[in-house]
N, C-alpha and C positions, 0 to 999 in steps of 0.2 A: 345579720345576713353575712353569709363567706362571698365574697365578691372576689374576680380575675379585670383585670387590668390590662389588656392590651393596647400599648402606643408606645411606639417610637420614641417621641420627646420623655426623657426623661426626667424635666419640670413638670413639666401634665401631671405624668404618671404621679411622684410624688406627690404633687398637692392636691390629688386626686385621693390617695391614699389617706394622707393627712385627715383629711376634712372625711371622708368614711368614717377614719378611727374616730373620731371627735363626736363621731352622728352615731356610735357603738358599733359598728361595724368591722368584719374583718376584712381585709384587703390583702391583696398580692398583687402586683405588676410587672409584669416582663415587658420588654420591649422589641420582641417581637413575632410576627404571628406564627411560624414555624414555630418557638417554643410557646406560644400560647397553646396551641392544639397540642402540644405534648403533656402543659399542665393540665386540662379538658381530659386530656386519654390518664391522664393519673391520679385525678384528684374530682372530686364533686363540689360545683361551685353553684351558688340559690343566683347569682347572676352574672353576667359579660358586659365588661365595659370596651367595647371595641371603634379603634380609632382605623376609617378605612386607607387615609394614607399613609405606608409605609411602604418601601422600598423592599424589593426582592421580595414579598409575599402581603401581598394590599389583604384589608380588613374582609373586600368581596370575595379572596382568595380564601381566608379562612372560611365565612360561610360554605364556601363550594365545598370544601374540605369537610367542615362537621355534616355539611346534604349528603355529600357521598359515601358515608362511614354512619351515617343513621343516626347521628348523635347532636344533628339540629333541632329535634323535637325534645330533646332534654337538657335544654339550656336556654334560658332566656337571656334574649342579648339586647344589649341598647348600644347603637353606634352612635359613638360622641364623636361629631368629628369637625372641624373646621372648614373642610372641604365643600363648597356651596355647590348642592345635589339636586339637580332635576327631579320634578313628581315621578318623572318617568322612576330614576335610579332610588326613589326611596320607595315607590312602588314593588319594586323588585328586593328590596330590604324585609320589607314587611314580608312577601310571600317568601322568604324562605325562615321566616319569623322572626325580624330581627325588629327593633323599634328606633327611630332616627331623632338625634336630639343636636343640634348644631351647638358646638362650643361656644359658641357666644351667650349663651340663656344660661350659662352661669351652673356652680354646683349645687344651689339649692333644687334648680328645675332639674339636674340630674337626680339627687335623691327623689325627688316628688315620682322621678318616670322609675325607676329603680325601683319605687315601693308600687307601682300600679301594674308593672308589665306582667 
C-alpha cells in the first residue's frame, strides 16, 4: 500500500513510516496539512494517516478541504491522533469518511485499521 503521513511531530511521523516500511509498505510524511493536500492534489495514495492536531491548518481543516474539492470520496483516511475526541467529534470524522484510531492502540492496531478501512 502507498500510504501519506500527515502529523506535525516529526517522531510520529517517522516511526510511523519506519514500521510501514517494515510491514512492506510505502510511506511518505509531511508535517503538515497544507502540504498534505498538495501531496493528495499530486500524487494517488491506497491511504491517509491523519493526525487532527496541528497548528495553522488541524487534520478537520484538511477533511473540509478534501469535502470541498470532491476528493474525500477518493481517499480513505484514518485519523491517528492523540487528541481525546468526543463520539460526538468522531461521529463527524466518520461522515465525512475518515475512520478514528487514538494513538495510544499502538502501530499494530494502526495497520489492522489501515488494511480494513
Amino acid at each position: 500500500m502507498k500510504i501519506l503521513i500527515i502529523d506535525d511531530d516529526e517522531e510520529t511521523c517517522k516511526a510511523i513510516i519506519a514500521f510501514l516500511t517494515l510491514k512492506g509498505h510505502q510511506a511518505v510524511g509531511v508535517s503538515d496539512g497544507r502540504e498534505g493536500i498538495e501531496k493528495i492534489n499530486a500524487d494517488t495514495f491506497d491511504r491517509i494517516i491523519l493526525d487532527m492536531s496541528m497548528p495553522d491548518f488541524s487534520g478537520m481543516d484538511v477533511l473540509q478541504k478534501l469535502k470541498e474539492t470532491n476528493k474525500l470520496e477518493n481517499n480513505k483516511i484514518v485519523v491517528y491522533s492523540a487528541v481525546a475526541m468526543s463520539q460526538e467529534e468522531i461521529d463527524v470524522i466518520a461522515k465525512k469518511g475518515g475512520s478514528f484510531l487514538s494513538k495510544s492502540q499502538g502501530m499494530n492496531e494502526l495497520v489492522q485499521t489501515l488494511m480494513t478501512c
